[in-house]
Predicted model as a PDB file, atoms N, CA, C, CB and O in Angstrom, pLDDT in the B-factor column:
MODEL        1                                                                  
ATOM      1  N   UNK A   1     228.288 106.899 275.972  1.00 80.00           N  
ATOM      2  CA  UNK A   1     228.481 107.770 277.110  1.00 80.00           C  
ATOM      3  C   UNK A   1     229.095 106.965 278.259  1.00 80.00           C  
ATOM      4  CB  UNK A   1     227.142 108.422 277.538  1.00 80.00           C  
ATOM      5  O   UNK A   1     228.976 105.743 278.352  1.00 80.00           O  
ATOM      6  N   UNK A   2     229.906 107.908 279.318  1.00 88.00           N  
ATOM      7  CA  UNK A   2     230.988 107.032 280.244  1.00 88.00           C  
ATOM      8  C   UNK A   2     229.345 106.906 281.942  1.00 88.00           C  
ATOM      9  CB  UNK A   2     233.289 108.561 280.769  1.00 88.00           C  
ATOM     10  O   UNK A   2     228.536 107.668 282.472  1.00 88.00           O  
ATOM     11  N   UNK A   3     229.672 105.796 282.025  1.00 92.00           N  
ATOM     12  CA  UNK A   3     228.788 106.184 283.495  1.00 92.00           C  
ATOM     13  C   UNK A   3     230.104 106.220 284.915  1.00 92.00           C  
ATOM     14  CB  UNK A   3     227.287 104.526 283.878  1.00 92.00           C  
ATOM     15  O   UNK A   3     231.157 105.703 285.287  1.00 92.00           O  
ATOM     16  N   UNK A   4     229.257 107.058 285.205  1.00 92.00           N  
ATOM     17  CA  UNK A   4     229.460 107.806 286.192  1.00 92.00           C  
ATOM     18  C   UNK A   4     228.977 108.151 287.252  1.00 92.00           C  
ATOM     19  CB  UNK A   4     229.571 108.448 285.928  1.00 92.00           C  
ATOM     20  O   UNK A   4     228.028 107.369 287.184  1.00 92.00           O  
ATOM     21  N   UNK A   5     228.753 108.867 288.566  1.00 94.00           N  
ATOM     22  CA  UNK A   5     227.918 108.940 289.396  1.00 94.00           C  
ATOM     23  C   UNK A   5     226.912 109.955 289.259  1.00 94.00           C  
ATOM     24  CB  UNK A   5     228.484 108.985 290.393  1.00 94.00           C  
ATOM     25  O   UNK A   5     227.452 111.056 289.374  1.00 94.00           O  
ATOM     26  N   UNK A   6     225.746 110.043 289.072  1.00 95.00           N  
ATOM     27  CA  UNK A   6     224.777 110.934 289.047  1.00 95.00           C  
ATOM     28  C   UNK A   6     223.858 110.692 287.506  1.00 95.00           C  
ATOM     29  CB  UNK A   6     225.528 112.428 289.253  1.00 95.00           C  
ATOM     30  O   UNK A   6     222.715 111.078 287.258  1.00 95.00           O  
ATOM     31  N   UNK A   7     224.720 109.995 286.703  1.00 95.00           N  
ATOM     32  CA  UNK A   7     223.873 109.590 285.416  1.00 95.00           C  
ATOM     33  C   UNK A   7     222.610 108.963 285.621  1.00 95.00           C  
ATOM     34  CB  UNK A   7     224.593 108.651 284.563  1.00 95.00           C  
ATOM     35  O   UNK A   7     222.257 108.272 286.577  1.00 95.00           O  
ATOM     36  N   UNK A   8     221.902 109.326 284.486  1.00 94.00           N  
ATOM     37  CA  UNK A   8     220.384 108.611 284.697  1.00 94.00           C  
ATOM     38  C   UNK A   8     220.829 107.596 283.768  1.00 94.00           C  
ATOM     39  CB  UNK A   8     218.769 109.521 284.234  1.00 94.00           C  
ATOM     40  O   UNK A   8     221.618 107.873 282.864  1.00 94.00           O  
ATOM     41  N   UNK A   9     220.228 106.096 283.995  1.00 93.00           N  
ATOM     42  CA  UNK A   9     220.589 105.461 283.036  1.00 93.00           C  
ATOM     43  C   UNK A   9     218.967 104.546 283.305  1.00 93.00           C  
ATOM     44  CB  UNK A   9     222.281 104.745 283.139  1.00 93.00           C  
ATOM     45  O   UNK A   9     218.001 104.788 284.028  1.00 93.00           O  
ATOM     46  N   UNK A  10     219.319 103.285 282.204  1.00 90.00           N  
ATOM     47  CA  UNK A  10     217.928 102.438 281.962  1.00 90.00           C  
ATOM     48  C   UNK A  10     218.975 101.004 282.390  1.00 90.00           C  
ATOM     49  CB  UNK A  10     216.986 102.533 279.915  1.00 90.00           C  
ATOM     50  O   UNK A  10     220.179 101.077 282.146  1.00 90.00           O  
ATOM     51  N   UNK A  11     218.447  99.877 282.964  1.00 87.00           N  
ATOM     52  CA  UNK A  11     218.669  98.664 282.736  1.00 87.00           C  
ATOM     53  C   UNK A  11     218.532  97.732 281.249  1.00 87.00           C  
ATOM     54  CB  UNK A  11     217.943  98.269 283.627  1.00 87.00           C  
ATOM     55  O   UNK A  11     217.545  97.772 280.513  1.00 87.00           O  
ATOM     56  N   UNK A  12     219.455  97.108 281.072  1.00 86.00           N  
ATOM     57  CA  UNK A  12     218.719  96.549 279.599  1.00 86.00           C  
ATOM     58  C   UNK A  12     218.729  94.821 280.367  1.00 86.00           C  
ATOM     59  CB  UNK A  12     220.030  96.844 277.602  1.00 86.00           C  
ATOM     60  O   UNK A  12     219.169  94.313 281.399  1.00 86.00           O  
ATOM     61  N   UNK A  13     218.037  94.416 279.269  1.00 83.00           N  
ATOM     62  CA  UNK A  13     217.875  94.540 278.485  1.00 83.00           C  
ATOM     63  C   UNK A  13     216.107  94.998 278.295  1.00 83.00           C  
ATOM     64  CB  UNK A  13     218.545  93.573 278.058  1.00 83.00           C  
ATOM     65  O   UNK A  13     215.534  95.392 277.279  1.00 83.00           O  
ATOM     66  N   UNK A  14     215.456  94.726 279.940  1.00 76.00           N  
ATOM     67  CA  UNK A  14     214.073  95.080 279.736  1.00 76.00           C  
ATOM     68  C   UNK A  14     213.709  97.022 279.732  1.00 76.00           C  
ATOM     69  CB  UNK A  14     213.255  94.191 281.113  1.00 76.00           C  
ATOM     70  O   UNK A  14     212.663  97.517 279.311  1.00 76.00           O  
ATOM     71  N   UNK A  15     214.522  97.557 280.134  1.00 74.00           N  
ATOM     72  CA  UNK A  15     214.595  98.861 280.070  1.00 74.00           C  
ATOM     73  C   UNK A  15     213.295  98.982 280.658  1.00 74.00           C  
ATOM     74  CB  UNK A  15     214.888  99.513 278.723  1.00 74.00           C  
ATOM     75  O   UNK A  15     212.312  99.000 279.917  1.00 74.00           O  
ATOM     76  N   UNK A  16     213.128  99.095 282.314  1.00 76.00           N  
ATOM     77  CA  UNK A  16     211.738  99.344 282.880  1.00 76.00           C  
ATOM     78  C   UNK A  16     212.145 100.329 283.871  1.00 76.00           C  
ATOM     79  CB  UNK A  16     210.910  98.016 283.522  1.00 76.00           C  
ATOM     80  O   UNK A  16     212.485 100.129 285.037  1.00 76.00           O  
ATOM     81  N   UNK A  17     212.081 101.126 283.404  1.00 81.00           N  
ATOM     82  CA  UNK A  17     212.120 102.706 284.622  1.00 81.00           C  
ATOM     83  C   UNK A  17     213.474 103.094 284.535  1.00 81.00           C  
ATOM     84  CB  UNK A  17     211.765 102.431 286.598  1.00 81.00           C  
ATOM     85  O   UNK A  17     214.303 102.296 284.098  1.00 81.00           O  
ATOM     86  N   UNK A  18     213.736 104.026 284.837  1.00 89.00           N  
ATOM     87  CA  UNK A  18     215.202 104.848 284.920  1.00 89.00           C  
ATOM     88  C   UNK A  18     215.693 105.077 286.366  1.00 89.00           C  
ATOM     89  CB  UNK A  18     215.087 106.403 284.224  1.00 89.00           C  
ATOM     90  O   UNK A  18     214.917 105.386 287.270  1.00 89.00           O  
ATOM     91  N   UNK A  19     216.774 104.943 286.507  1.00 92.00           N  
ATOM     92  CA  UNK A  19     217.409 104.514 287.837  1.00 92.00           C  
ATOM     93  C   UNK A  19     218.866 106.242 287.663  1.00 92.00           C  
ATOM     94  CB  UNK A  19     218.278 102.142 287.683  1.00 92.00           C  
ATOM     95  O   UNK A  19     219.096 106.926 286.666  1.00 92.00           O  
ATOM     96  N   UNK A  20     219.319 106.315 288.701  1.00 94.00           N  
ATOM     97  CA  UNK A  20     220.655 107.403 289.300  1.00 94.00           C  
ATOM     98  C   UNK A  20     221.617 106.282 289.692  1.00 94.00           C  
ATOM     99  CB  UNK A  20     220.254 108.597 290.910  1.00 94.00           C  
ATOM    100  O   UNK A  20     221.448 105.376 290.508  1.00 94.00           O  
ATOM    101  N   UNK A  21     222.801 106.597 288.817  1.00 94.00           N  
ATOM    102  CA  UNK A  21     223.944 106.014 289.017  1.00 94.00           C  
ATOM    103  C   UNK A  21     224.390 106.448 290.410  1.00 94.00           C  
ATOM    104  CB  UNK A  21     224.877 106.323 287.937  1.00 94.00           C  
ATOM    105  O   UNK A  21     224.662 107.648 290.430  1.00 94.00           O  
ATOM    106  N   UNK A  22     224.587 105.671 291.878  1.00 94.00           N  
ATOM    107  CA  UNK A  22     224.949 106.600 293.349  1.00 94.00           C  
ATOM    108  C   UNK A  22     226.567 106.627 292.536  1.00 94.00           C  
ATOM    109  CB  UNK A  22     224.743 105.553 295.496  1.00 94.00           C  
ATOM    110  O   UNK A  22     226.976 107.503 291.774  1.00 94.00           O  
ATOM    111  N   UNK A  23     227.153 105.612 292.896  1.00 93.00           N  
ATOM    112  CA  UNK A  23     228.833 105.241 292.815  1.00 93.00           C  
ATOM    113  C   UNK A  23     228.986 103.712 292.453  1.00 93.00           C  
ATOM    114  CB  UNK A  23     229.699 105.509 294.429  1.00 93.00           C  
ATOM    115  O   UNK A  23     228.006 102.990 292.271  1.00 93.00           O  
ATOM    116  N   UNK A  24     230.744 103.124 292.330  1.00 89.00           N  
ATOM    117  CA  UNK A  24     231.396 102.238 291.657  1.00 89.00           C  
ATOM    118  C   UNK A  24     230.706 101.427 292.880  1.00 89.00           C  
ATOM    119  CB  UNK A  24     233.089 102.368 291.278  1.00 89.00           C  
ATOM    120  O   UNK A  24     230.507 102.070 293.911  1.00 89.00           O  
ATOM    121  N   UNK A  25     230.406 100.344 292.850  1.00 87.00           N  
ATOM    122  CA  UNK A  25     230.237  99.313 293.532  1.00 87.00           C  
ATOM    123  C   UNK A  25     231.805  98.657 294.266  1.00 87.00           C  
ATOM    124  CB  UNK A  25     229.473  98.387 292.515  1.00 87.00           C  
ATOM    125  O   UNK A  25     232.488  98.360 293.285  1.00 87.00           O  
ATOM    126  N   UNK A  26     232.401  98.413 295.219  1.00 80.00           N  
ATOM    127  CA  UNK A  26     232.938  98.067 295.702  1.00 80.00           C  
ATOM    128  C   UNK A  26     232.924  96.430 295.421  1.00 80.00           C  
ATOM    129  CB  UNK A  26     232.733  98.670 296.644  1.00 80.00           C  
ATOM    130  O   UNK A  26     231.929  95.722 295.572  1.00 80.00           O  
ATOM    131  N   UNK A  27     234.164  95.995 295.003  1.00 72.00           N  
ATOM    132  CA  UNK A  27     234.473  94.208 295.072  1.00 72.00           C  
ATOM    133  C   UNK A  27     235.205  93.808 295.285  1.00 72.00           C  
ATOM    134  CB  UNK A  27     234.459  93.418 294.307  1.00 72.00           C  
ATOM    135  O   UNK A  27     235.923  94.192 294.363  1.00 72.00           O  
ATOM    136  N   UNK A  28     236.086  92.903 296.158  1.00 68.00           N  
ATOM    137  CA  UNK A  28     237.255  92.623 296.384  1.00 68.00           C  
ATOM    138  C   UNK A  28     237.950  91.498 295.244  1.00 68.00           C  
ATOM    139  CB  UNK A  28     237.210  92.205 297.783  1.00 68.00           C  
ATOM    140  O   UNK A  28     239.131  91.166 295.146  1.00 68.00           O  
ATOM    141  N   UNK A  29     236.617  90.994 294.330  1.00 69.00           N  
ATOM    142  CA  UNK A  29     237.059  90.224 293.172  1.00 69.00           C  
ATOM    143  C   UNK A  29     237.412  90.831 291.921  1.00 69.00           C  
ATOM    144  CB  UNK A  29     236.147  89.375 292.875  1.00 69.00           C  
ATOM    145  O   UNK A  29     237.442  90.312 290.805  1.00 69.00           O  
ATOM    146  N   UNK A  30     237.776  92.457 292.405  1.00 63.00           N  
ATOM    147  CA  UNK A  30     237.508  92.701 290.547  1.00 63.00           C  
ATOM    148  C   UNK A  30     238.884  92.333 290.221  1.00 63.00           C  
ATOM    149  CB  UNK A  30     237.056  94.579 289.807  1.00 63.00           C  
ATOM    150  O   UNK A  30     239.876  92.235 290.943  1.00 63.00           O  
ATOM    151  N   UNK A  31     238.713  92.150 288.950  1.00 65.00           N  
ATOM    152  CA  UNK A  31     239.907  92.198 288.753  1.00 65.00           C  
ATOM    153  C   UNK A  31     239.900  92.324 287.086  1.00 65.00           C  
ATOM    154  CB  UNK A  31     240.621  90.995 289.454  1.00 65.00           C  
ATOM    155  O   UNK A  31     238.874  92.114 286.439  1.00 65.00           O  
ATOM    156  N   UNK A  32     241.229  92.711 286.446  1.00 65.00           N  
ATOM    157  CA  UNK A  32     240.882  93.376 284.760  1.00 65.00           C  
ATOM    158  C   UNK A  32     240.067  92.112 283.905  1.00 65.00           C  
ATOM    159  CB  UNK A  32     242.700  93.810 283.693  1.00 65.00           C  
ATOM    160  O   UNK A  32     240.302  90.904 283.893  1.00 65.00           O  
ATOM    161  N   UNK A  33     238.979  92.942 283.175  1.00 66.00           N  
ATOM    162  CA  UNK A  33     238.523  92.382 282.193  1.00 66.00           C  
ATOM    163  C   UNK A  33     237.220  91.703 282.847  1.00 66.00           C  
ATOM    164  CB  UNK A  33     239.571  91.510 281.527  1.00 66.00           C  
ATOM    165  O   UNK A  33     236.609  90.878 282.168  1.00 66.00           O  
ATOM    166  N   UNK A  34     236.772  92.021 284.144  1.00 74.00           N  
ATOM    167  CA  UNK A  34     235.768  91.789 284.841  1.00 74.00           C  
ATOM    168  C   UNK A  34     234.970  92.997 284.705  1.00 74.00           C  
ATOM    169  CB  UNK A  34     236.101  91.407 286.124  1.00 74.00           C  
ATOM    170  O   UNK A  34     235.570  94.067 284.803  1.00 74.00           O  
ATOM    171  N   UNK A  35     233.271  93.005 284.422  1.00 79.00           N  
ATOM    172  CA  UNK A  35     232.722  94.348 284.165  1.00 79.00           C  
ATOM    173  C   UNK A  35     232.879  94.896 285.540  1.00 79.00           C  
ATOM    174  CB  UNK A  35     231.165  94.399 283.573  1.00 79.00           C  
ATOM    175  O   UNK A  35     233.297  94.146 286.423  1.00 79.00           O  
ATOM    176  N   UNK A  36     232.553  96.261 285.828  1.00 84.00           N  
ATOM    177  CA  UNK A  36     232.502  96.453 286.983  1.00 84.00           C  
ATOM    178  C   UNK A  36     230.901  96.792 287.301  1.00 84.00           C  
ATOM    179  CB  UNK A  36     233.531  97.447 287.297  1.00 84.00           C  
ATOM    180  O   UNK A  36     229.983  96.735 286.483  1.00 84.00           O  
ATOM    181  N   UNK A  37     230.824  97.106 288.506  1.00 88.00           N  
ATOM    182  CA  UNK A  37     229.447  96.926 289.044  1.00 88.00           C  
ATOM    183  C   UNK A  37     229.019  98.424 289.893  1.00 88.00           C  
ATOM    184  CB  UNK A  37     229.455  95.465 290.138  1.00 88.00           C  
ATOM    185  O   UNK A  37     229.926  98.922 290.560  1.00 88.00           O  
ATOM    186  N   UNK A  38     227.623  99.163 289.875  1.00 91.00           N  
ATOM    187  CA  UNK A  38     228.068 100.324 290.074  1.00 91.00           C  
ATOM    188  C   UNK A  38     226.283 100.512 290.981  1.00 91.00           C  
ATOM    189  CB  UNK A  38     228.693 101.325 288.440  1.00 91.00           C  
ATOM    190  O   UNK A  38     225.930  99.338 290.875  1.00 91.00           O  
ATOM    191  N   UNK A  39     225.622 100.906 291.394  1.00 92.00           N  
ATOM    192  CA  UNK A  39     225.143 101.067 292.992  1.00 92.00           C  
ATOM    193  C   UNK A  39     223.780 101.949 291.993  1.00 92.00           C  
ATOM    194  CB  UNK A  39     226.522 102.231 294.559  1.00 92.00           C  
ATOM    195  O   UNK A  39     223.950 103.079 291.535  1.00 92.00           O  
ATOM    196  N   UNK A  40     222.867 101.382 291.868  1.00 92.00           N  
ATOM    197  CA  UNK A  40     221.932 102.347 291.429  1.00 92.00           C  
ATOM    198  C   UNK A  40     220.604 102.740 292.019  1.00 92.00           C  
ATOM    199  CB  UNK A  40     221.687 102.021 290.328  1.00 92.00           C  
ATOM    200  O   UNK A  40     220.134 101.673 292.415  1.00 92.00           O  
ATOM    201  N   UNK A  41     219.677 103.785 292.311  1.00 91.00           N  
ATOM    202  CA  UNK A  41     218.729 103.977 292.955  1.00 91.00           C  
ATOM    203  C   UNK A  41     217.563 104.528 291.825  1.00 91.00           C  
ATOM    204  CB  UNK A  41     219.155 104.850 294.107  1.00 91.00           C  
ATOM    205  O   UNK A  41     217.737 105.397 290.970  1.00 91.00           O  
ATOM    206  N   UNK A  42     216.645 103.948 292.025  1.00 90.00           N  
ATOM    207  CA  UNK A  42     215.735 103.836 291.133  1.00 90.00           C  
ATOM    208  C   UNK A  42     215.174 105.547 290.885  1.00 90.00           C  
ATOM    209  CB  UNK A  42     214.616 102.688 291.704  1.00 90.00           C  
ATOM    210  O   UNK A  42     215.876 106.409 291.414  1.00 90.00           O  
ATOM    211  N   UNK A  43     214.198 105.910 290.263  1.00 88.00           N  
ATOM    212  CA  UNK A  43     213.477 107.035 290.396  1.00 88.00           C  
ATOM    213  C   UNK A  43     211.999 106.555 290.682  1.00 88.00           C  
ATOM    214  CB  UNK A  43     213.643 107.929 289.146  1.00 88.00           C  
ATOM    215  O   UNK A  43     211.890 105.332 290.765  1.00 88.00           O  
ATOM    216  N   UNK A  44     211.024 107.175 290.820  1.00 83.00           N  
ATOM    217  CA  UNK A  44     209.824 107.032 291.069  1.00 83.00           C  
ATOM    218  C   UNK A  44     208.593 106.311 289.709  1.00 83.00           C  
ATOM    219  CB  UNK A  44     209.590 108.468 291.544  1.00 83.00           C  
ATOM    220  O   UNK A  44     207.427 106.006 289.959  1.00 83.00           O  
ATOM    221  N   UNK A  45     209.236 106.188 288.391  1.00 75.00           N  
ATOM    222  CA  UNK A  45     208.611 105.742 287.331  1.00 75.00           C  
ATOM    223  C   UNK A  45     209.192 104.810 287.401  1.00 75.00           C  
ATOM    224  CB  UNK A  45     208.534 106.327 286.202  1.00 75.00           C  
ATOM    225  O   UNK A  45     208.498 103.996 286.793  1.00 75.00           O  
ATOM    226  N   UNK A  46     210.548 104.039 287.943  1.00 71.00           N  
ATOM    227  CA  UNK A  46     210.666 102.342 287.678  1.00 71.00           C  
ATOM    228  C   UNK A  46     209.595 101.686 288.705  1.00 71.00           C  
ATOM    229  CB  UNK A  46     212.427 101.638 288.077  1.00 71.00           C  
ATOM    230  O   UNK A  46     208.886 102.025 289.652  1.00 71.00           O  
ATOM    231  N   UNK A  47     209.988 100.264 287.750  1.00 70.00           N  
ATOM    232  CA  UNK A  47     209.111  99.192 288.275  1.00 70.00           C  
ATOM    233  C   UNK A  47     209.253  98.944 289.610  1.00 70.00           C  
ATOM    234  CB  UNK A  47     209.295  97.993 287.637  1.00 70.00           C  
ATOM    235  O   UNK A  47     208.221  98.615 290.196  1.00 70.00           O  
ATOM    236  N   UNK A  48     210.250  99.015 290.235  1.00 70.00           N  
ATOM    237  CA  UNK A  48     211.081  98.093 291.437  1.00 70.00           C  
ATOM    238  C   UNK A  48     211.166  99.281 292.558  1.00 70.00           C  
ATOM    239  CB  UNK A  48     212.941  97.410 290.893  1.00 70.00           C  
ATOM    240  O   UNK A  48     211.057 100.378 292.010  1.00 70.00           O  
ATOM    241  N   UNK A  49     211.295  99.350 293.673  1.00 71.00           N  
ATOM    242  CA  UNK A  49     211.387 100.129 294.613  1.00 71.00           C  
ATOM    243  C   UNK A  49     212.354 100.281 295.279  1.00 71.00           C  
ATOM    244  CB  UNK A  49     210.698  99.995 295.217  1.00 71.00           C  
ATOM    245  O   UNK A  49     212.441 101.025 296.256  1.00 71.00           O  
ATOM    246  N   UNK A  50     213.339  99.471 294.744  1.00 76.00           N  
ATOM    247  CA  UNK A  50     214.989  99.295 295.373  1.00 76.00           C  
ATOM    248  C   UNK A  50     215.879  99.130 293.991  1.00 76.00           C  
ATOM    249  CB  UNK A  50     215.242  97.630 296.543  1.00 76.00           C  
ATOM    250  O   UNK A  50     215.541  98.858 292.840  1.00 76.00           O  
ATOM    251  N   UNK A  51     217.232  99.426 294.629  1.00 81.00           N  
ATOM    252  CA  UNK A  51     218.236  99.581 293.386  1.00 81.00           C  
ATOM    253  C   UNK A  51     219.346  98.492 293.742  1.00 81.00           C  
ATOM    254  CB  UNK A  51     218.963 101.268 293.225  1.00 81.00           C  
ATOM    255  O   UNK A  51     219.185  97.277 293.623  1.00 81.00           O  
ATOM    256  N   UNK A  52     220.538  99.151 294.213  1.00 85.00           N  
ATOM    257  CA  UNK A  52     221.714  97.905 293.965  1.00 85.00           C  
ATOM    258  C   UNK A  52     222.349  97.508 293.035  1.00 85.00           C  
ATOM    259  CB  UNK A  52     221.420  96.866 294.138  1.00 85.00           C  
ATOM    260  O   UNK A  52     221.773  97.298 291.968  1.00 85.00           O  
ATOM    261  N   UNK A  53     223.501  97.328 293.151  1.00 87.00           N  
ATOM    262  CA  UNK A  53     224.682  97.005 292.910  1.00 87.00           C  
ATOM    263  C   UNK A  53     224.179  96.314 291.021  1.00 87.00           C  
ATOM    264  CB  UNK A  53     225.366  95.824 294.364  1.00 87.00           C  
ATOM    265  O   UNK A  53     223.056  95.887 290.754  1.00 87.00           O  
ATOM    266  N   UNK A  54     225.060  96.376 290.262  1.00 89.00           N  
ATOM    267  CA  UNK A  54     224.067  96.256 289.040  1.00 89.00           C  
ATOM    268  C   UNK A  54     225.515  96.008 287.489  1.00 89.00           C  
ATOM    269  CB  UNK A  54     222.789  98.251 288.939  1.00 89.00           C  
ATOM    270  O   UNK A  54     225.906  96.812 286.644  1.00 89.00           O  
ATOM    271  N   UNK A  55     225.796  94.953 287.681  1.00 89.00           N  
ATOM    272  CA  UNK A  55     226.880  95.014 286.314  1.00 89.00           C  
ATOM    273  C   UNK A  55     226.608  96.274 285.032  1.00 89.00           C  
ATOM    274  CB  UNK A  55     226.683  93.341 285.426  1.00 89.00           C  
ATOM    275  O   UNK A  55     225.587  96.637 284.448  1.00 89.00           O  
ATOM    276  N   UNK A  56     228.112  96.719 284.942  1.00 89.00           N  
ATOM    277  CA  UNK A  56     227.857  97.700 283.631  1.00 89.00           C  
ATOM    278  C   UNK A  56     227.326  97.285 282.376  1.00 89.00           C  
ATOM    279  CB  UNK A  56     229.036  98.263 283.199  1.00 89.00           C  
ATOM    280  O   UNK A  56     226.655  97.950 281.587  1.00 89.00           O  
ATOM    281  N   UNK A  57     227.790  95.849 282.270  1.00 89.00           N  
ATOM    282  CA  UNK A  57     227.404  95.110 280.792  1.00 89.00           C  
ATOM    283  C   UNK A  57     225.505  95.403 280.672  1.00 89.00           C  
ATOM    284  CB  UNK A  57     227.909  92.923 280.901  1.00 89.00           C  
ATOM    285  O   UNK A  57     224.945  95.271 279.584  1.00 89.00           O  
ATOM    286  N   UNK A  58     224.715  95.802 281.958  1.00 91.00           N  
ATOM    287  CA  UNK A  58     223.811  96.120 281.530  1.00 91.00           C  
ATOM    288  C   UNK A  58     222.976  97.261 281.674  1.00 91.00           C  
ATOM    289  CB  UNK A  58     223.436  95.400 281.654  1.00 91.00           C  
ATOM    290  O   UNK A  58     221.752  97.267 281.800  1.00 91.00           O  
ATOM    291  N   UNK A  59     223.680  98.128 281.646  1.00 92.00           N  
ATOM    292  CA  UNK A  59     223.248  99.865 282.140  1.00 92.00           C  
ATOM    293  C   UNK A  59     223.496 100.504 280.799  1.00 92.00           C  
ATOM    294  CB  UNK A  59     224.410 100.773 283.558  1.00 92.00           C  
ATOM    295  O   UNK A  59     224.625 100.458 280.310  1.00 92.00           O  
ATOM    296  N   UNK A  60     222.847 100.890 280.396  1.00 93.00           N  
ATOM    297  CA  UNK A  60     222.803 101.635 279.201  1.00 93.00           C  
ATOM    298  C   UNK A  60     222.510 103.222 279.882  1.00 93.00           C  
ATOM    299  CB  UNK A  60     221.536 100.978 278.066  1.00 93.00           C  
ATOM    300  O   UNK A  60     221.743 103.434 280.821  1.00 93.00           O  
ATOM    301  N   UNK A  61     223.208 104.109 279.258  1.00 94.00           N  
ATOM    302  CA  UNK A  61     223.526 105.561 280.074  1.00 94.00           C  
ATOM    303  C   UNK A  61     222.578 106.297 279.252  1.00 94.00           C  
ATOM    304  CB  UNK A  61     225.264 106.287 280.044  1.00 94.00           C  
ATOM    305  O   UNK A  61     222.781 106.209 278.041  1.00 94.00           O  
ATOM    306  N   UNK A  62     221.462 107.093 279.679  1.00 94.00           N  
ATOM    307  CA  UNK A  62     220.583 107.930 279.188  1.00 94.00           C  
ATOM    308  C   UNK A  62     220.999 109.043 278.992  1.00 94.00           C  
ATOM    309  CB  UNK A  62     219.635 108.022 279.789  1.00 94.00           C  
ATOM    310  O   UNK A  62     221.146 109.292 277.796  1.00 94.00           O  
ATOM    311  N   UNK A  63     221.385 110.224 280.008  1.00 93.00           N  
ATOM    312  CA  UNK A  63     221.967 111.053 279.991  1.00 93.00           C  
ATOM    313  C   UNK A  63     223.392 111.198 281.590  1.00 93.00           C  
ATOM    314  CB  UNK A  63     220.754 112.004 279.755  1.00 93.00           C  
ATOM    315  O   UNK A  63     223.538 110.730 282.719  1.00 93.00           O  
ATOM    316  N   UNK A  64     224.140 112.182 280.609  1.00 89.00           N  
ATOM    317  CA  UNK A  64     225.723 111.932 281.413  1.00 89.00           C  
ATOM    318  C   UNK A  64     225.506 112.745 282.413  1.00 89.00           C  
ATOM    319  CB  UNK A  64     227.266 112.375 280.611  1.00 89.00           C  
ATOM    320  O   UNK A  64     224.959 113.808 282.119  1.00 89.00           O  
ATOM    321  N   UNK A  65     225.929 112.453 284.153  1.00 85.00           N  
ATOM    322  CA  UNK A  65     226.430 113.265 284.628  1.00 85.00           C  
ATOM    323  C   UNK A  65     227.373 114.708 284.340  1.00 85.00           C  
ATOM    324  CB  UNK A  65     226.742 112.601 285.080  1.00 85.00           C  
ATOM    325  O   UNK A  65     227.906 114.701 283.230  1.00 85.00           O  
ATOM    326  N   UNK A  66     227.578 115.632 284.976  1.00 78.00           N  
ATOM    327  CA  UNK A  66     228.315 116.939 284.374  1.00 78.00           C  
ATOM    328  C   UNK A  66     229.205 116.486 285.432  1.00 78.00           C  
ATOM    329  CB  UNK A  66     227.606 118.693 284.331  1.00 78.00           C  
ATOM    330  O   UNK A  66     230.247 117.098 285.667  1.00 78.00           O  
TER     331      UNK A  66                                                      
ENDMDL                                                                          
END                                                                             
């Protein structure tokens, strides 16, 4: 599945609570073949109480935004 903004997704590789994709993370380093990085806010069953900025290489997409 593509992430996107509004997807619920999990962190991997510990997969502890489910987080809302906000949007693309902003970088002035990206550049091709660099993952990109994308702004996430937790829900009330993760571990952590804050979200942030979060490489794709480790977001595994639960279910897709419409």
């Amino acid at each position: 599945m593509k992430i996107k903004p509004g997807s619920l997704v999990q962190v991997l590789p510990a997969k502890v609570g489910y987080y809302i994709v906000l949007g693309r993370a902003e970088d002035p380093e990206n550049y091709v073949g660099r993952p990109a990085y994308w702004h996430l806010h937790p829900l009330p069953s993760a571990n952590f109480d804050y979200g942030g900025p979060m490489s794709e290489k480790f977001i595994e997409v639960v279910s897709e935004s419409r």
